[in-house]
C-alpha positions in Angstrom: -192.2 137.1 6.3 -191.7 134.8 3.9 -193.4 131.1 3.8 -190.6 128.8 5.8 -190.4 126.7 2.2 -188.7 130.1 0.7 -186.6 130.3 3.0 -182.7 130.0 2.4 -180.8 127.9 4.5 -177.7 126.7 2.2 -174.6 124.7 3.9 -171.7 127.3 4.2 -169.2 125.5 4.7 -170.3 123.9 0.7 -170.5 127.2 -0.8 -167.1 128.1 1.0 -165.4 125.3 -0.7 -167.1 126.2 -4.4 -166.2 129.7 -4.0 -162.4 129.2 -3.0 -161.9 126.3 -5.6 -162.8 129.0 -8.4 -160.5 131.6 -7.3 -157.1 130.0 -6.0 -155.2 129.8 -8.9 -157.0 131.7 -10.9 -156.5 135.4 -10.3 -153.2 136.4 -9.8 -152.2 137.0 -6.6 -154.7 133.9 -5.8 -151.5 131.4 -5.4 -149.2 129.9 -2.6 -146.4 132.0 -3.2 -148.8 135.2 -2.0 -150.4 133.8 0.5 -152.1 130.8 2.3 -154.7 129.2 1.3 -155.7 128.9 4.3 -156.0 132.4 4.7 -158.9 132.3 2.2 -161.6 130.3 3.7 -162.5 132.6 6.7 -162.9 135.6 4.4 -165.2 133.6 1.9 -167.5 132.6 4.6 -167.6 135.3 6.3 -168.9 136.8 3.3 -171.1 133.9 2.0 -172.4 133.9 5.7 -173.2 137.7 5.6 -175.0 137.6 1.9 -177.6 134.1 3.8 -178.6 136.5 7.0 -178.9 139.4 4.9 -181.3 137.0 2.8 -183.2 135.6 5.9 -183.9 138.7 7.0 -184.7 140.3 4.0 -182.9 144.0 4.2 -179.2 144.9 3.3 -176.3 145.2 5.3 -175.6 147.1 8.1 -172.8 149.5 7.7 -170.6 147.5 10.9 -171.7 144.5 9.0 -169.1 145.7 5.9 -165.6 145.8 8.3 -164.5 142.5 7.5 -164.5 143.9 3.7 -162.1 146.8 4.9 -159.8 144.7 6.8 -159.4 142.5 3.7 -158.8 145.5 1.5 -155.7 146.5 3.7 -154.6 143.0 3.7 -154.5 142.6 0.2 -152.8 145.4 -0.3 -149.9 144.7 1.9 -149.7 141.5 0.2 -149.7 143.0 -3.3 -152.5 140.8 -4.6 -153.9 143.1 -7.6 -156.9 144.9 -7.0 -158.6 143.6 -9.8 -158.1 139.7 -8.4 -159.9 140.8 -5.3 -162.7 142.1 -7.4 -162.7 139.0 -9.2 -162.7 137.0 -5.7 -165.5 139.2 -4.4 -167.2 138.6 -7.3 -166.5 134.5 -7.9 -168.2 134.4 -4.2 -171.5 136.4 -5.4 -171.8 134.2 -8.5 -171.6 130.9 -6.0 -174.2 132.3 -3.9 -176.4 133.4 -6.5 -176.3 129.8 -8.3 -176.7 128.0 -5.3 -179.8 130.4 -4.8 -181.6 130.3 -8.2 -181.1 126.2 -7.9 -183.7 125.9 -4.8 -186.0 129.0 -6.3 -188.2 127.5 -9.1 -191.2 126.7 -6.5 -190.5 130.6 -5.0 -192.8 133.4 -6.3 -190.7 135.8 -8.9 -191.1 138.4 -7.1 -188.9 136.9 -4.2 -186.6 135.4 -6.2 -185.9 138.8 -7.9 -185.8 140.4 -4.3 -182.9 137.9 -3.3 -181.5 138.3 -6.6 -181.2 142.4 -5.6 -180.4 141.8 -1.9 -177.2 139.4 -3.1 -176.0 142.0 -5.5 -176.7 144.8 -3.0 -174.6 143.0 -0.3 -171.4 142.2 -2.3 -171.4 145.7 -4.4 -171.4 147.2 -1.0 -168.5 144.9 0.8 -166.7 145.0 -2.9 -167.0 149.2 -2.4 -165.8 148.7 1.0 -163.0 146.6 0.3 -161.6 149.0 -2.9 -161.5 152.1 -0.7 -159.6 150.1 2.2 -156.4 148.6 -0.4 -156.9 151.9 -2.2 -156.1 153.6 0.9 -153.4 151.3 2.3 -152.1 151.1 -1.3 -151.4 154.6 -1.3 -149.8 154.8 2.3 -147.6 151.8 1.4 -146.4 153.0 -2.0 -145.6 156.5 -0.2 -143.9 154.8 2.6 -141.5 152.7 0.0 -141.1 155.8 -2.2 -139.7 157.6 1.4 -137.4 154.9 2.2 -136.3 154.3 -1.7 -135.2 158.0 -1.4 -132.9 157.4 1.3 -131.2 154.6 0.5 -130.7 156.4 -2.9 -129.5 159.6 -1.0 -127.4 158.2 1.4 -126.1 156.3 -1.0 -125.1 159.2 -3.4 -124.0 161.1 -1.2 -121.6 159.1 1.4 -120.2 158.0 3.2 -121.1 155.0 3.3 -124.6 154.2 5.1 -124.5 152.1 8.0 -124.4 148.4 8.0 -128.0 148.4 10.1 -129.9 151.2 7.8 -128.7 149.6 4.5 -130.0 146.3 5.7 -133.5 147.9 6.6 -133.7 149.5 3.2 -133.0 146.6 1.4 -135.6 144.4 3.0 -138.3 146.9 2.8 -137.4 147.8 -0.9 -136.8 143.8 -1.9 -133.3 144.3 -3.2 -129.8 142.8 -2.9 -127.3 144.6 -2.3 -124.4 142.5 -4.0 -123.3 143.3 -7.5 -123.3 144.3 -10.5 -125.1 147.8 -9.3 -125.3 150.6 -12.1 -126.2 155.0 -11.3 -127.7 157.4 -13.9 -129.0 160.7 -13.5 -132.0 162.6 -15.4 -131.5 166.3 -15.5 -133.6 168.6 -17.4 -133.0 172.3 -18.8 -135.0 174.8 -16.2 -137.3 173.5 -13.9 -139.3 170.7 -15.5 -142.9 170.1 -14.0 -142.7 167.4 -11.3 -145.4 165.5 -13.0 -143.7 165.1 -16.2 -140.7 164.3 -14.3 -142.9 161.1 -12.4 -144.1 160.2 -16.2 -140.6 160.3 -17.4 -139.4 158.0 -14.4 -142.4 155.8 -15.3 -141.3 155.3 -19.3 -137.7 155.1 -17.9 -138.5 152.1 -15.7 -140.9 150.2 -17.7 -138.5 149.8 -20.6 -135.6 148.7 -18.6 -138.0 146.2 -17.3 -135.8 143.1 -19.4 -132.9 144.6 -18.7 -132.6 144.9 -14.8 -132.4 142.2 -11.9 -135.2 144.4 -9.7 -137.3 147.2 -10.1 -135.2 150.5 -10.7 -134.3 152.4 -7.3 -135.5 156.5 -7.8 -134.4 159.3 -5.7 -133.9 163.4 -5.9 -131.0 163.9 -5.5 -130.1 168.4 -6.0 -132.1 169.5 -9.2 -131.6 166.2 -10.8 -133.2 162.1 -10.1 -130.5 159.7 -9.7 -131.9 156.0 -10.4 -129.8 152.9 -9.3 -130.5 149.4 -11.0 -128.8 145.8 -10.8 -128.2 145.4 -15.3 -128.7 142.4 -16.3 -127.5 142.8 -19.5 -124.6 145.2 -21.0 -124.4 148.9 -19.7 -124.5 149.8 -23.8 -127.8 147.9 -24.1 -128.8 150.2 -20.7 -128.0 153.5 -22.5 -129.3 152.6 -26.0 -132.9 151.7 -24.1 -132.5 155.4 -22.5 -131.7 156.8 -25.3 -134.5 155.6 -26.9 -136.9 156.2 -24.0 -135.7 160.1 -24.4 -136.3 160.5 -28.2 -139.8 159.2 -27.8 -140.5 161.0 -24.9 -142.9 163.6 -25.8 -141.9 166.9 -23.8 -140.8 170.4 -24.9 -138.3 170.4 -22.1 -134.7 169.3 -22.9 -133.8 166.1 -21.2 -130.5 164.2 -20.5 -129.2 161.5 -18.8 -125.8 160.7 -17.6 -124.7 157.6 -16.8 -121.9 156.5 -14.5 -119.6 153.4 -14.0 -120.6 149.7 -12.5 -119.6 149.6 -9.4 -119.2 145.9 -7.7 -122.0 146.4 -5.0 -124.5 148.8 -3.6 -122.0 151.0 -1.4 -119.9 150.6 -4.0 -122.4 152.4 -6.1 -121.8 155.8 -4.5 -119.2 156.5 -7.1 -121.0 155.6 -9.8 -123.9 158.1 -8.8 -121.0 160.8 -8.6 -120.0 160.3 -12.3 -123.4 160.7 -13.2 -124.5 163.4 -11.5 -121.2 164.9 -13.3 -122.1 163.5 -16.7 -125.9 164.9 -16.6 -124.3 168.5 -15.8 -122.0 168.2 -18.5 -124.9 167.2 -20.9 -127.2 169.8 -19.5 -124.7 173.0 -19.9 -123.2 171.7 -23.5 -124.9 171.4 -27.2 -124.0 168.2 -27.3 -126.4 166.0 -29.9 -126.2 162.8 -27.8 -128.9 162.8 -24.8 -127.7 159.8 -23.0 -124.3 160.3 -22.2 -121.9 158.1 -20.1 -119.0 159.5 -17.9 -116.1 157.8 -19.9 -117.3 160.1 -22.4 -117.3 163.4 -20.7 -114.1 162.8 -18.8 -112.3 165.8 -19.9 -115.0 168.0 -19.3 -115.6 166.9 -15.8 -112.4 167.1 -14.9 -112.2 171.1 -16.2 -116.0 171.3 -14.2 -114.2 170.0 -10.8 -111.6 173.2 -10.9 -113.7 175.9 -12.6 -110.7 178.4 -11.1 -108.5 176.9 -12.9 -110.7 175.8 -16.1 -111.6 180.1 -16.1 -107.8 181.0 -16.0 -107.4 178.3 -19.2 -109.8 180.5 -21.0 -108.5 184.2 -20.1 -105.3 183.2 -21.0 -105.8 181.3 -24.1 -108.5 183.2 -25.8 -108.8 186.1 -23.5 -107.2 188.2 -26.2 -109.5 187.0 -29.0 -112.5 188.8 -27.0 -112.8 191.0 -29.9 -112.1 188.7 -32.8 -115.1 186.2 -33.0 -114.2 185.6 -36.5 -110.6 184.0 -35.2 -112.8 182.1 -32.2 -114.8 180.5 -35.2 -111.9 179.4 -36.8 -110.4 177.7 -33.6 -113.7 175.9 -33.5 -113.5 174.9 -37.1 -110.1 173.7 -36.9 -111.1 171.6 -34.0 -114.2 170.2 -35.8 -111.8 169.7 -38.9 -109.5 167.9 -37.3 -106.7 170.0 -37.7 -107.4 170.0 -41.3 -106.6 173.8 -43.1 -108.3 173.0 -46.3 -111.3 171.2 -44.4 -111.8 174.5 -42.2 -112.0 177.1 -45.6 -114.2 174.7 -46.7 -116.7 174.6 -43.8 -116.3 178.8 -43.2 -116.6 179.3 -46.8 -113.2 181.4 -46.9 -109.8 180.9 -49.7 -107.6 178.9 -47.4 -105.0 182.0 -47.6 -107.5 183.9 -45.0 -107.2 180.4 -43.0 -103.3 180.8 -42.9 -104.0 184.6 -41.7 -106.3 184.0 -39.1 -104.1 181.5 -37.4 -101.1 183.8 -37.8 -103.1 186.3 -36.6 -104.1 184.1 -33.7 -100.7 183.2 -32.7 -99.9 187.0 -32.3 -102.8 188.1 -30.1 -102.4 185.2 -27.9 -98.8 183.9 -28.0 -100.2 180.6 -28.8 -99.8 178.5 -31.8 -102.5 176.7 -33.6 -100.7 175.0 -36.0 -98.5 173.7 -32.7 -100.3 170.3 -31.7 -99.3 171.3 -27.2 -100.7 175.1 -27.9 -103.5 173.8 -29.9 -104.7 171.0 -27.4 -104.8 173.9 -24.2 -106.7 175.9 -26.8 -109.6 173.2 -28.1 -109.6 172.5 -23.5 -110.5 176.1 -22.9 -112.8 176.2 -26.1 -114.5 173.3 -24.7 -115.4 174.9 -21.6 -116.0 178.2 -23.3 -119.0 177.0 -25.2 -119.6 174.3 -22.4 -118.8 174.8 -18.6 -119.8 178.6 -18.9 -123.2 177.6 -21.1 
């Protein structure tokens, strides 16, 4: 044992008050709108008081001795204080005790001053080690227990009727949202099944860049093969696409992705439509060749609405282009009349043909099919059932 004028006997309450003044308002997280202050001091000397009988007795902590340090990790945690500004706090409290230590040590042998030095470092690496696996753990149960109740508000809302009053209140307070308007759907889709990391990653570029642009933090949910996302825009729902678009372009994948993106709808409940349209959209843009990636429901209306009566969208086809089965040379020359705009001269141009072939092909069209191109009511059903030809069936 050590001679009784080497041995530490500081005021905690002193080195309490040191060690909170240098973290409150200093880390983030470290400030009224968290948490009490308060709430602070008993932690700090509890901790301050653990390192001064781990010094008077001159061994480490005891493994019950390091509970306080889990309890404050789970704390934190629920209280979203960063875990680096609890490090920082837990390591503020070390650097006061170790000051206040070296200050009364120039009469002590080195040797004992270098043992105090260890037994300081020792204690706090051990409550800080503590304290990381606690928040990490109650992190992780709190981030999957908002991802669970994020996917059903985003479910029940997409898929109606309308949640009850009770559950939609719950959700909202858990998730930290409002549920009055402007509220905005889109869907991600992807070609085949896309690995459900990649999918996370993509969510995780998606929400970062519409960080500016949204009132809260971007609602995601699975929703069939596809993730629907629900956010409050603050800015224009062109502005919204244009930042998705450019999210997909630099999105390094060699899986095709597409979003679709629906109407604002006034509120949260109201929202349900919205998710609808883009749900539809997404489809639309999965099953075409279309060159656009982000693409809203406006858009796509015609196609949706031969994608909602595929019976009848089918019976289009067989019985405007049934009879050109054979004749894919005539079905390329619909396609370039529609691309030409209804332009003869344009369409030998782009199939490389004298435009005399052009006036034979559409005769010929017009007497396999009873329809007329060059007739602007025939030619309209016959560009509908080309467009779900080469998209709906895709």
């Amino acid at each position: 044992m050590e001679p009784q004028s080497t041995r530490y006997e500081p005021s905690i309450d002193l080195l309490t008050a040191r060690a909170v003044d240098l973290m409150w308002n200093t880390y983030e997280g470290y400030s009224d709108d968290v948490f009490d202050k308060r709430e602070l001091i008993p932690s700090v000397a509890g901790n301050i008081d653990l390192g001064v009988r781990v010094l008077q007795r001159g061994t480490p902590p005891r493994p019950e001795e390091l509970t306080s340090a889990q309890h404050l990790g789970g704390r934190r945690a629920g209280q979203g204080v960063p875990l680096e500004s609890v490090i920082q706090a837990y390591r503020s409290t070390e650097r006061t005790l170790l000051l206040d230590l070296f200050s009364g040590s120039q009469a002590w042998p080195v040797e004992l001053t270098s043992h105090y030095a260890d037994l300081v470092i020792t204690t706090f690496d051990l409550l800080t080690e503590e304290m990381i696996n606690s928040y990490r753990e109650t992190a992780s149960a709190l981030e999957a227990a908002q991802r669970r109740v994020e996917n059903e508000l985003v479910l029940a809302i997409a898929s109606g009727p309308a949640p009850s009053g009770s559950d939609l209140d719950h959700w909202a307070q858990v998730l930290g949202v409002e549920q009055s308007g402007p509220w905005i759907a889109f869907a991600i889709g992807s070609a085949g099944d896309a690995d459900h990391t990649e999918v996370l990653r993509l969510r995780q570029r998606i929400a970062k860049a519409l960080q500016g642009s949204v009132w809260q933090p971007l609602l995601f949910g699975d929703v069939g093969r596809s993730t629907l996302a629900l956010a409050r825009p603050r800015v224009a729902a062109d502005e919204i696409r244009e930042t998705l678009h450019q999210v997909l372009e630099d999105f390094g994948s060699t899986v095709k992705w597409a979003v679709g993106v629906g109407g604002v709808s006034p509120d949260l409940v109201g929202a349900h439509e919205s998710c609808q349209e883009a749900r539809d959209a997404v489809a639309v843009a999965m099953s075409g060749d279309r060159t656009s990636r982000v693409v809203p429901f406006d858009d796509v209306l015609v196609e949706v609405l031969l994608a909602r009566e595929p019976k009848l969208a089918a019976r289009l086809v067989e019985s405007r282009l049934g009879a050109l089965e054979g004749h894919p040379y005539l079905i390329d020359t619909l396609e370039a009349l529609v691309a030409c705009d209804h332009s003869q001269a344009a369409v030998a141009k782009a199939l490389f043909v004298h435009p005399n072939t052009v006036t034979y092909r559409i005769r010929r069209i017009q007497q396999l099919t009873g329809f007329d191109p060059l007739v602007m009511s025939d030619f309209t059903q016959m560009a509908l059932a080309l467009l779900w030809l080469r998209g709906g069936r895709a």
